[in-house]
N, C-alpha and C positions, 0 to 999 in steps of 0.2 A: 111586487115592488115593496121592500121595505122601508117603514119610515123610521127617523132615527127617533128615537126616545129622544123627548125633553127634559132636560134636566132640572130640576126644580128648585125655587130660587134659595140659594143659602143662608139668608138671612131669616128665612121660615125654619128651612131645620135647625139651626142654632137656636132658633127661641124653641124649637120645640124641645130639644136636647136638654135647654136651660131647665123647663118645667118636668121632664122626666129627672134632670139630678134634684128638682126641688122634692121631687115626690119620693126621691128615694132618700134624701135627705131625712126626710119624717118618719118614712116607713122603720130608717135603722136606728134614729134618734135613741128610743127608749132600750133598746138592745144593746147598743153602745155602752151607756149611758150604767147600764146595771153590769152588762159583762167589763167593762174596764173597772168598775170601782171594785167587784171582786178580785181581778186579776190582779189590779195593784194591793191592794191587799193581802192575799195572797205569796205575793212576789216581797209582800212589806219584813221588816224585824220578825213581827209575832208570827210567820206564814197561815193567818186565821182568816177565815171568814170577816164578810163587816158585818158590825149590828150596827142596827138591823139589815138582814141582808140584801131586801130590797127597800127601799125608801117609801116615804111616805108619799110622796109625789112627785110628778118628776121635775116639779122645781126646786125639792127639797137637794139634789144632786149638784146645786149653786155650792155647797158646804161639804163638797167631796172633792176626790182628787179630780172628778169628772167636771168639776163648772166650769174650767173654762172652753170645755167644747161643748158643754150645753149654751153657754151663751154665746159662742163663735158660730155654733149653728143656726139658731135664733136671729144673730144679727145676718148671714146670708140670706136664710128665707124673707127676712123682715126688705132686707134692699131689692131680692129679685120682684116681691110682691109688687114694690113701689114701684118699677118698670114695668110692670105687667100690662098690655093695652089687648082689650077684646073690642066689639065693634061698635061702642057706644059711650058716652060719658059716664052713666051709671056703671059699667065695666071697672075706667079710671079710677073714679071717687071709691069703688068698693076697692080698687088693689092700694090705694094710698090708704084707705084706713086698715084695710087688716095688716099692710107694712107697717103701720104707727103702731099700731095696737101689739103687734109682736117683737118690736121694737121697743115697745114698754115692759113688755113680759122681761128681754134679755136687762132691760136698765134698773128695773125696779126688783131686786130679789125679793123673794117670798121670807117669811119670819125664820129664821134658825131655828129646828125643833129640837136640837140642840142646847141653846142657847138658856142662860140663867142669869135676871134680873135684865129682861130686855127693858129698854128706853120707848118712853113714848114715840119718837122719831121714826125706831126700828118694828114697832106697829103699825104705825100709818103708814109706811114705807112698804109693808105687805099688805094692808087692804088694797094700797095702788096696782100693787102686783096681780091679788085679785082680780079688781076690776077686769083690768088690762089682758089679763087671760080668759076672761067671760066674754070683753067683747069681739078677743080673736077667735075664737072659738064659735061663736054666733055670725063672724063676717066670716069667718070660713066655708059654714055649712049654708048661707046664702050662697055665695060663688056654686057650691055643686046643687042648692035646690034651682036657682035662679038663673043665673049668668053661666053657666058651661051648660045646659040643657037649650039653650039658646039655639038656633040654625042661622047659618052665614042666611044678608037679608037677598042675596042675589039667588041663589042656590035651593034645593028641594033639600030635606030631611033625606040622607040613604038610610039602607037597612040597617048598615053599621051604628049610624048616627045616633037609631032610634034605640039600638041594644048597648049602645055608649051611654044612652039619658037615662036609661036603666042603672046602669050603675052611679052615676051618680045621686039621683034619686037614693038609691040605697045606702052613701055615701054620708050624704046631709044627714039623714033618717038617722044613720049612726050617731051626727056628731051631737043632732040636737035631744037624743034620748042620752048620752052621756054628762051632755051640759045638764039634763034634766035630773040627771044621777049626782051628780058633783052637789049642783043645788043643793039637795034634798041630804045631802050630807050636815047641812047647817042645821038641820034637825037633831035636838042630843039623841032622842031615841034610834032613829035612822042612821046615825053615825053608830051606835053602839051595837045595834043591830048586825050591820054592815061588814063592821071594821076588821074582820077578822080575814076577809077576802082582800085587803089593802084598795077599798072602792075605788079613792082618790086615783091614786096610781094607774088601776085599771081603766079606768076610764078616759083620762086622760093619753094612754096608750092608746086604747080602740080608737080614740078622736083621731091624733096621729096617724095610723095606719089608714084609715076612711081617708083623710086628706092627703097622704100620700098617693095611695090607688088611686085617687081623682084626677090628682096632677099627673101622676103617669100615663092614664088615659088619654087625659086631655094635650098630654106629649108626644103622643101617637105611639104610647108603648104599648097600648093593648088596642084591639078593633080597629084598627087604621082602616082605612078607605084606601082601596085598589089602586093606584094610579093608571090612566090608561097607558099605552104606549106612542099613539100617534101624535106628531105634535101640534100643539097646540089647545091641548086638553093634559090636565094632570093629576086628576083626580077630583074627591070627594068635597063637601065642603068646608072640611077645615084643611085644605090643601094653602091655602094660604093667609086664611084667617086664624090672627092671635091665638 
């Protein structure tokens, strides 16, 4: 006798759907981001290259033809964050602040490197932006050291579970050796060292892509858990946890 599959409830896969377009939101950010400010360029009067051809970082792309989908991107991830619910308070409190915190990145632009006889205003206005991107970046790689390595509290760890905590582990590792790389740029020698690789830039890509992978993971784009077929069971345990 067959039983009929259970169908699974839809407001789980929507959110998970949601956290797969967050993750791929990030993954294509910086590729976007470099290949549209060429192409418009390109396409532009002079049909040339931009200089430089890639940016100094990628919130320097605020003062391309590219800012306003780097801040229309920024402001999405920043609101899905702030809905984000996993299975505990400290879950919340970490999606409202890294939504604040990325939220601050999209509101406060970084300095014009560009820019000749900047204003006091427009200095402080990019330490803020700093800030604000030091501590998304740090509430980031919390979420994949911390709170997505987590196990639903009713539920055992599966196999999957534990080769999913694996990646994220690798994830975090990523963002917080880039954070550690970004830093250590405020060093003149370290920057000068560095600079010919576009550190900034790089790093803050690799952050990106780590936190994308994480979210798509944690969206059940990669390693998902089985579902059974009989009802009354429907899989693993993030079958219906956040």
């Amino acid at each position: 006798m067959h039983h009929r599959q259970t169908r699974p409830n839809p407001a789980v896969l929507s959110h998970h759907a949601l956290r797969r377009m967050v993750g791929m939101i990030a993954l294509l950010l910086p590729i976007v981001l470099a290949g549209g400010t060429i192409l418009i360029s390109l396409a532009g009067p002079r049909h040339a290259m931009p200089q430089p051809v890639i940016q100094r970082s990628i919130s320097d792309y605020y003062y391309t033809p590219m800012g306003d989908c780097l801040v229309g991107s920024l402001c999405v991830i920043a609101a899905f964050l702030m809905c984000s619910r996993g299975y505990d308070l400290s879950d919340e409190i970490a999606g409202y602040l890294a939504g604040a915190f990325t939220l601050g990145v999209a509101l406060f632009p970084s300095v014009n490197p560009g820019g000749a006889g900047l204003t006091q205003l427009q200095v402080d206005i990019g330490f803020v932006h700093t800030g604000f991107a030091t501590l998304m970046f740090l509430t980031l790689a919390y979420f994949c050291l911390a709170q997505f390595r987590k196990c639903a509290p009713d539920r055992p760890c599966t196999r999957r579970k534990q080769h999913r905590n694996r990646i994220y582990l690798a994830c975090g590792a990523i963002i917080v050796a880039c954070s550690a790389v970004m830093v250590s740029l405020t060093i003149r020698p370290v920057e000068k060292m560095l600079g010919p690789v576009h550190p900034l830039y790089v790093s803050e890509t690799l952050s990106l892509f780590a936190f994308g992978v994480a979210w798509i993971t944690k969206g059940e784009g990669l390693l998902k858990d089985p579902r059974k077929n009989h009802a009354g069971h429907t899989g693993g345990p993030e079958a219906t946890a956040p």
